[in-house]
N, C-alpha and C positions, 0 to 999 in steps of 0.2 A: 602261352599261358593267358588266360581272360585277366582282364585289368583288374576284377574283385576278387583275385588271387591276394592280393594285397588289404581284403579290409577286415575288420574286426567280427566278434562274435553278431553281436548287439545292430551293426548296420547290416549285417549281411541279411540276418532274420527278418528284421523290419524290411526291408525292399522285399524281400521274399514274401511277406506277409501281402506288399500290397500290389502284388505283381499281375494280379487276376490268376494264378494258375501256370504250372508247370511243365510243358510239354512232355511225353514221353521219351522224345529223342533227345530230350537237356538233363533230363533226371541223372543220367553220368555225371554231366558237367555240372551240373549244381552240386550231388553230392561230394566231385572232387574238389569244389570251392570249401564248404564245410568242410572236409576234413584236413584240407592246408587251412585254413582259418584256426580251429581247433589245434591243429598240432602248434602253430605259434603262438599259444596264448600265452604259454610261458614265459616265454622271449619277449611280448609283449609288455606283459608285466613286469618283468625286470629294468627295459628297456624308461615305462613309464618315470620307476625310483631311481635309473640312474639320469635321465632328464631333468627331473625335479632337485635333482643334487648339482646339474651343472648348469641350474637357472639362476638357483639359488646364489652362485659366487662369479655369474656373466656380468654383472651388471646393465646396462638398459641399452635394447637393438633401438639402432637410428634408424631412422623414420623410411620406412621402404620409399621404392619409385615404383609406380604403378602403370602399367601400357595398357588401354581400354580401348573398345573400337570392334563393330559387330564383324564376326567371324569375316574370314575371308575378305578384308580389310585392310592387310599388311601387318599384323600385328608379330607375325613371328618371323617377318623379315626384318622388321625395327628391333626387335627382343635380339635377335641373332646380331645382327649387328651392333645394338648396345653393348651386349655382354662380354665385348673386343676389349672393354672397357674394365676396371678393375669390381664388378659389382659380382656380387652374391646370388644365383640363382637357383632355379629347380631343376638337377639334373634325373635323369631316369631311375634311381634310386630310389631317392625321395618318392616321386609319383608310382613306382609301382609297391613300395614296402614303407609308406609314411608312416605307421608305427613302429618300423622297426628299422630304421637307415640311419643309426645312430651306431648301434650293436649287429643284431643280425645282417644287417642290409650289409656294413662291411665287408662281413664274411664273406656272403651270395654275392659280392658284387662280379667279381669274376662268371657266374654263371649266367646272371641278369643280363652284363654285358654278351655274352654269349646268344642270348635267349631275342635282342631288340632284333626288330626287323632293317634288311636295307634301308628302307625309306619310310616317310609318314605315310598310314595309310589311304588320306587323304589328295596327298601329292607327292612331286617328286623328289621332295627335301628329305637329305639323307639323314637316317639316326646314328647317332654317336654314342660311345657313353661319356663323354660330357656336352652334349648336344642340351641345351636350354630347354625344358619343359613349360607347358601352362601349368597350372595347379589345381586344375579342375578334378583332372581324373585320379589325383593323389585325395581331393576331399571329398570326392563318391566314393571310396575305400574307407573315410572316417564317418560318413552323415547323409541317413537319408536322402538329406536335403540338397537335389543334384540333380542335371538335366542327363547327364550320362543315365542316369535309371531307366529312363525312357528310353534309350533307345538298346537300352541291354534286354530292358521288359518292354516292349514296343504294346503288348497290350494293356498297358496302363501308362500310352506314349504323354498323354495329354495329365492327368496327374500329374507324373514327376516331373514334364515341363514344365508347369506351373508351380508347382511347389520349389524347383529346384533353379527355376530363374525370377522369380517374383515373389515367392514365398507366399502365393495364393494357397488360402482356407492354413495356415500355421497362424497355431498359436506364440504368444511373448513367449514364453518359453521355448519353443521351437526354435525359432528364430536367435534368443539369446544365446541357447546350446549351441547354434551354427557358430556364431560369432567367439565363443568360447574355443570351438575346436578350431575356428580358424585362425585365431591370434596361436591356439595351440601351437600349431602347424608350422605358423611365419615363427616362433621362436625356435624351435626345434632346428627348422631350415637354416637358419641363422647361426646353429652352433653348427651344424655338418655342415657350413661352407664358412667357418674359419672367422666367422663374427666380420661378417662383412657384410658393407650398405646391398639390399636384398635390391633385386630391379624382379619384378615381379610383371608377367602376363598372363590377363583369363579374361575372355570378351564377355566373361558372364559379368561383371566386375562392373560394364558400360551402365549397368542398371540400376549399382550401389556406388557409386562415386561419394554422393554423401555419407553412407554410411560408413563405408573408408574412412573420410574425411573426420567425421567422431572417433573411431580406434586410435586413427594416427592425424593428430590435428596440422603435422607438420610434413606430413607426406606428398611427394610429387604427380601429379597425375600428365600423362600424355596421351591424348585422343585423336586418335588417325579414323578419319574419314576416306571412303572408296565410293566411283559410281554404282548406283545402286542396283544397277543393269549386271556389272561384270560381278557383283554380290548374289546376286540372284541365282544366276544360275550356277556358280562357284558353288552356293550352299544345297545343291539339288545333287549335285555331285560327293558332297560335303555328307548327306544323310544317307545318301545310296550304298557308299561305300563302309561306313561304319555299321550300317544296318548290317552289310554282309559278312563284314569280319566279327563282329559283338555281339549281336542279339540271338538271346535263347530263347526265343519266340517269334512266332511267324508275325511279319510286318506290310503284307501287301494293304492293309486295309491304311496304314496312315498317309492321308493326303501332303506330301511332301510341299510341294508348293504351296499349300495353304498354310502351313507349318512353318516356313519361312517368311512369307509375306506378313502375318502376323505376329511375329514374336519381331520381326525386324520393325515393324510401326509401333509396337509398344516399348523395345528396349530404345529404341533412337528418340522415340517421347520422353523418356524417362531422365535419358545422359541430358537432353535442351533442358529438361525443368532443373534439376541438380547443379550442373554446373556452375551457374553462379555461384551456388553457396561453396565452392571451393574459391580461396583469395588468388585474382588473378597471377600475382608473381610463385603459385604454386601450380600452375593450371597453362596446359600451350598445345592449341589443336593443330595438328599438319593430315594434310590429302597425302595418300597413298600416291597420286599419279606425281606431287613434287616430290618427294621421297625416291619414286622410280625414276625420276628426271635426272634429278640434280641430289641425288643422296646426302654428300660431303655438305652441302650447303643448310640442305634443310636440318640437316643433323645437327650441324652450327648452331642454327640457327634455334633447337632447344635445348642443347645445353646453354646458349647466351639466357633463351627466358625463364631458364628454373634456376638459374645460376649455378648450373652443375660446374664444377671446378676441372680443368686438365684435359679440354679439348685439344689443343696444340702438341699435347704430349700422346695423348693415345691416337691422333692423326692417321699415324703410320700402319698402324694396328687396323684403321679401320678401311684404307685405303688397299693391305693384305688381303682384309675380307672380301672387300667388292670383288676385287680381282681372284679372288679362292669361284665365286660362284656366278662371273663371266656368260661362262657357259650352260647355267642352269636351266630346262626347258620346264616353261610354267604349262599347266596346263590349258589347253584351248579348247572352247567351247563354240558352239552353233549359236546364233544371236537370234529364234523364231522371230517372227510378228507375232504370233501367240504369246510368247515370252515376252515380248517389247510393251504388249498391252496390258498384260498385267500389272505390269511393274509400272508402267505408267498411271494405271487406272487406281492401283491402291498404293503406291509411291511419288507421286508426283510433285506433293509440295518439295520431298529431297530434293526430284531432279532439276525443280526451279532451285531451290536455294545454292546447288552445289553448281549451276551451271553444265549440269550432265548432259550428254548426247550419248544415244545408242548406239556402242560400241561398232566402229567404221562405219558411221557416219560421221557429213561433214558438218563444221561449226558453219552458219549463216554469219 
């Protein structure tokens, strides 16, 4: 099933609208997104007033934890491992049926599960059904405003990027309706995972830390940084492979590398400016490579500075997990000189500041 199997009448049409055109060979699969859209509207609605009934007597979700850090960064290795922990997250549910994993999604959930693939299709992390989600691809199913657009409509790749991670050419409006559906969403989540503290990942997220920081003024943030070498070409693989499973239109024309190297110098601009404004005892950056080193330590070592409570008791839990994925093979990639320049020539301030060295090579 395509992942806008799961969104509403209203966002489906708008993306459609701004998609440039509809291939012949998608026209199936678009029509059969409309008409699963359509057939659940009812469910939808229902789903909406029974929400609004059990928001009404929840009383108020504490302040989520938030994991940021551009793609391919470690961010769903620290999320997997958090969530060893007793926190609230997005299971597959949620991300393919977010308007309806309250009521319908219940029902489905046995087929849903049925339905995930082995593994991400990005790597070789397997999917579960209660395997941790980002929440990205559950709020490209609610809003426009979403980088997934682009690469479902790849000839309007540069649009939805920009709209859907920067909120370039959106109006206040535009923008407030995001943030409407997104608190939507975190409260919704919050009641299908039993009113529990939310630990929340989406690298689109590294680019709104403040605006976070306004919804939830008492919210956690964690920002994992990676060399920007093993980023690089992570995320080349990262688009290659979603283009081939997603997109209902032909994509040889977007410059992938360029695609990367620029949204990675503007969203890693954007987390250096922001940051401060979150107060530092809500705020604690860790490298991907201590994280891969020394996991248990660095782990420690953020729950000590958000002052998350019950590290020594979930311990065991976490030391299960390491040892559950032991044997997991990451993917491995080719290090060019053509790759090493690029990334050096338009990332370079990173590789000074982080101390990077191109991947097997040695430190001086």
């Amino acid at each position: 099933m395509h992942p806008l199997t799961g969104s509403d009448f209203g966002t489906l049409t708008s993306v459609l609208a701004d998609s440039g055109g509809i291939p012949a060979g998608s026209l199936g699969s678009v029509a059969g997104l409309l008409g699963a859209v359509i057939g659940r509207t009812p469910f939808t609605l229902a789903e909406k007033a029974y929400t609004r009934s059990q928001l009404a007597k929840a009383g108020s979700m504490p302040p989520p934890v938030f994991i940021v850090g551009h793609w391919r960064s470690g961010t769903t290795h620290l999320y997997n491992l958090m969530v060893q922990d007793d926190f609230g997250f997005v299971p597959p549910v949620a991300t393919g049926l977010p308007w309806d994993m309250l009521l319908l999604g219940r029902a489905l959930k046995p087929v849903i599960d049925r339905a995930l693939p082995e593994t991400r299709y990005i790597d070789n992390i397997p999917v579960r059904p209660d395997s941790p989600q980002e929440d990205e691809i559950a709020l490209a199913n609610m809003s426009p405003l979403s980088f997934y657009h682009g690469i479902y409509f790849p000839q309007a790749f540069d649009h939805f990027v920009g709209r859907g991670l920067f909120f370039d050419g959106c109006t206040d409006e535009e923008i407030s309706q995001w943030q409407e559906t997104f608190t939507y969403f975190m409260e919704k989540l919050w009641l299908q995972q039993g009113r529990k503290r939310l630990l929340i990942k989406n690298p689109v997220y590294t680019s709104r830390v403040e605006m976070l920081h306004k919804l939830y003024p008492d919210a956690l943030f964690i920002h994992i940084r990676r060399n920007p070498y093993e980023v690089f070409e992570s995320m080349k693989n990262f688009y290659a492979k979603l283009f081939r499973q997603l997109a209902l239109q032909p994509y040889d024309h977007v410059d992938i590398e360029e695609a990367v190297l620029s949204v990675y110098e503007r969203i890693m601009g954007l987390i250096d400016a922001q940051w401060p404004a979150i107060p530092e005892a809500q705020r604690v950056e860790i490298a991907y490579e201590n994280l891969d080193r020394a996991p248990l330590q660095e782990l420690e070592r953020v729950y000590t500075s958000l002052g998350l409570p019950g590290f020594d008791t979930v311990r065991p839990r976490f030391e299960a997990y390491l040892k559950s994925v032991e044997g997991f093979e990451k993917n491995r990639f080719d290090y060019s000189d053509r790759s090493a320049q690029l990334v050096e020539s338009r990332l370079g301030d990173y590789l000074v500041r982080g101390g990077y060295q191109r991947p097997g090579s040695k430190v001086a």
